[in-house]
C-alpha angles and dihedrals in degrees: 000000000000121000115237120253159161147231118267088217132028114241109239139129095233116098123249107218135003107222117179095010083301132120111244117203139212103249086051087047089051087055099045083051098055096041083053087045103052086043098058121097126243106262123128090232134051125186108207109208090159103143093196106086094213084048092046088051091048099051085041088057087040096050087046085052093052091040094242121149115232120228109216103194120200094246144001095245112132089239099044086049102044088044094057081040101051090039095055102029079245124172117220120236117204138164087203141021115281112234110235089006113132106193133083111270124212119234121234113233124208132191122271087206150021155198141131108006117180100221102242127224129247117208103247090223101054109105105253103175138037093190117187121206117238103259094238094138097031142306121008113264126197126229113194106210121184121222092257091063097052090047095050090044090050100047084054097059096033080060089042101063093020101244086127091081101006103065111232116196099215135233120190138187089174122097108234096229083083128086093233089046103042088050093051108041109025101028099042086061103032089055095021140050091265140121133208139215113246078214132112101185117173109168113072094240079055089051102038088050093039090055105039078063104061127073133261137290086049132167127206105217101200148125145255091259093049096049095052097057086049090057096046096051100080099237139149105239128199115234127274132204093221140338114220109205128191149153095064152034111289114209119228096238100049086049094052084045086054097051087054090055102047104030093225147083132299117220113189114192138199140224163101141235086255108052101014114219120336107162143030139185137173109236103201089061101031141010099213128093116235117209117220128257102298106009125112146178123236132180122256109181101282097350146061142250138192126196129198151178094253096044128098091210145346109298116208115234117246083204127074118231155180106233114188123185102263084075086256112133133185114218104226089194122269128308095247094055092049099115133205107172112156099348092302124115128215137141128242083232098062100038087049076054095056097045092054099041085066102104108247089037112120099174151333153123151232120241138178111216100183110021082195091059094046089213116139124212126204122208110198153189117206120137097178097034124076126207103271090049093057095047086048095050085049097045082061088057110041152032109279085239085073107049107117124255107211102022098190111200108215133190080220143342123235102261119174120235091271099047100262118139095223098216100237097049090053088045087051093056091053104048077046089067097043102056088047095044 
């Protein structure tokens, strides 16, 4: 009885990345994929740490070939890397050395030439990803997904936003080591029409050049972080076809200010490790979230589940939400930042709204250190505002029970690749403060 299964690519004429201002096709791409493939050593486990996006998709295809699982750790730092190593007996696969890193890497090989290439198949049910949360409310946790489950969750949001039928070239600020980034860059051009950027720009003049240089229809894959700081630089940008956003709440204003610039629709999409991405809206038209084909959201006591074509089984929300019957939903903000000091109820969301919403304010955050001692902290940065401005301006927008003790000014926070505030090192730069105060 054969076992059921997928391409690894879809087939298609269109190309699947532009690299060096080139087009890159598939049947190049299927070579570079076997070369890769017949180079790599026998281990189980790979860990990709390939910054090129083209090279990253190569050594992924070439993992899934060799039926070797990839590692996707939550950040490139040496110690996050060498403790997910050292856990799993994992090599490390790279296109370039690793600043700080102390182990051999393993070079990724290509293929010198090229022709006809039959586009293999992938059991759906071999394990194709480890993926690791960001660590954002804690330790780093890994989520094993098969490559039937990233095929099935791809096909969902390819149909959601039509590049299934409709070809994107394809922008990102997000490094594809991340679920939101891996769904949205490398699978949308491994199973669509679609081809992706080799680029990993990250400064607005490196975004604004990177994507004037790619075709059109073209979409911009980014963050709230990262489209702030584009809105903000003063720059003429080229039109785009659509901007997908993800990883964190996107404020209503910022996305109206991007849809100026770039003449074109924001997508914000949902999701979580656990689950990738399951619903999208766009926030300028219309508040709701809407699920993707399948997918739907159940009670569980307090909390909520959704459950999914692509998933093994339901997944509780960490948010909590408003779900009507015509499968919309509101997001109320997550359960964590959900806040009760003296009686009085807020969310670390909407306090985080109203600090960066104070003109001068660049960027920050609220944090509760203790929930037992009910005391918030602010990390902020603010060139041109000192501390007692700053409580001022946020004594104008909040209860008093609110106002930050210790309110730590910051040239800039430790945000991951992808935009995300990981707890303890926000914990350690407070504690920082305090011990130097």
């Amino acid at each position: 009885m054969s076992v059921p299964s997928s391409p690894l690519i879809r087939d298609s004429a269109h190309p699947i990345a532009w690299r060096g201002g080139h087009a890159v096709d598939r049947e190049r791409f299927l070579a570079d994929v076997r070369a890769a493939a017949t180079a790599l050593p026998d281990n189980p486990h790979v860990i990709n740490l390939c910054h090129d996006r083209y090279h990253f998709m190569v050594a992924f295809a070439a993992a899934l070939l060799r039926g070797q699982l990839s590692l996707l750790p939550p950040s490139r730092a040496p110690e996050v890397i060498d403790e997910i190593a050292d856990e799993y007996d994992a090599y490390c696969l790279s296109d370039g050395p690793i600043e700080g890193l102390n182990r051999p890497l393993h070079p990724l090989r290509l293929a010198k030439t090229h022709g006809p290439e039959n586009i293999p198949h992938i059991a759906n049910t071999q394990a194709a990803i480890l993926i690791f949360t960001s660590g954002s409310t804690g330790r780093a946790q890994g989520y094993r997904k098969t490559w039937g489950q990233l095929v099935t969750g791809t096909t969902l949001a390819l149909q959601r936003f039509g590049f299934d039928e409709h070809p994107q070239h394809l922008l990102a600020t997000v490094p594809p080591q991340h679920m939101y980034g891996l769904e949205s860059t490398v699978l949308y051009a491994m199973l669509g029409p679609n081809a992706v950027h080799a680029g990993h720009p990250f400064y607005p003049e490196d975004i604004r050049a990177a994507l004037n240089h790619l075709p059109r229809p073209r979409t911009l894959v980014t963050t709230p972080i990262h489209l702030r700081a584009m809105t903000r630089a003063g720059l003429r940008w080229p039109a785009a076809d659509a901007l997908l956003c993800a990883t964190a709440p996107l404020d209503g204003g910022l996305a109206f200010d991007a849809e100026r610039l770039f003449e074109a629709p924001v997508h914000e999409i949902y999701g979580f490790t656990e689950a990738g991405a399951v619903a999208s809206r766009e926030p300028v038209r219309n508040p709701c979230w809407q699920l993707y084909e399948g997918m739907r959201l159940t009670r569980a006591g307090d909390d909520w589940q959704i459950e999914g074509p692509q998933l093994e089984r339901p997944q509780t929300l960490s948010d909590r939400i408003e779900h009507d019957r015509d499968g919309c939903f509101a997001l109320l903000g997550r359960k964590a930042d959900l806040l009760n000091i003296a009686g009085k109820r807020t969310t670390l969301s909407e306090l985080n709204h109203r600090l960066l919403s104070i003109e001068g304010v660049i960027d920050g955050c609220f944090i509760q250190p203790d929930p037992e001692r009910e005391r918030l902290a602010a990390l902020v940065v603010a060139p041109t505002l000192d501390e007692a401005i700053l409580l001022r301006l946020l004594a104008r927008r909040m209860d008093p029970v609110f106002l930050p003790r210790p309110l730590v000014r910051l040239s800039a926070l430790p945000r991951t690749d992808t935009g995300k505030l990981p707890r303890q090192a926000l914990l350690s730069l407070i504690d920082r403060a305090r011990l130097t105060a």
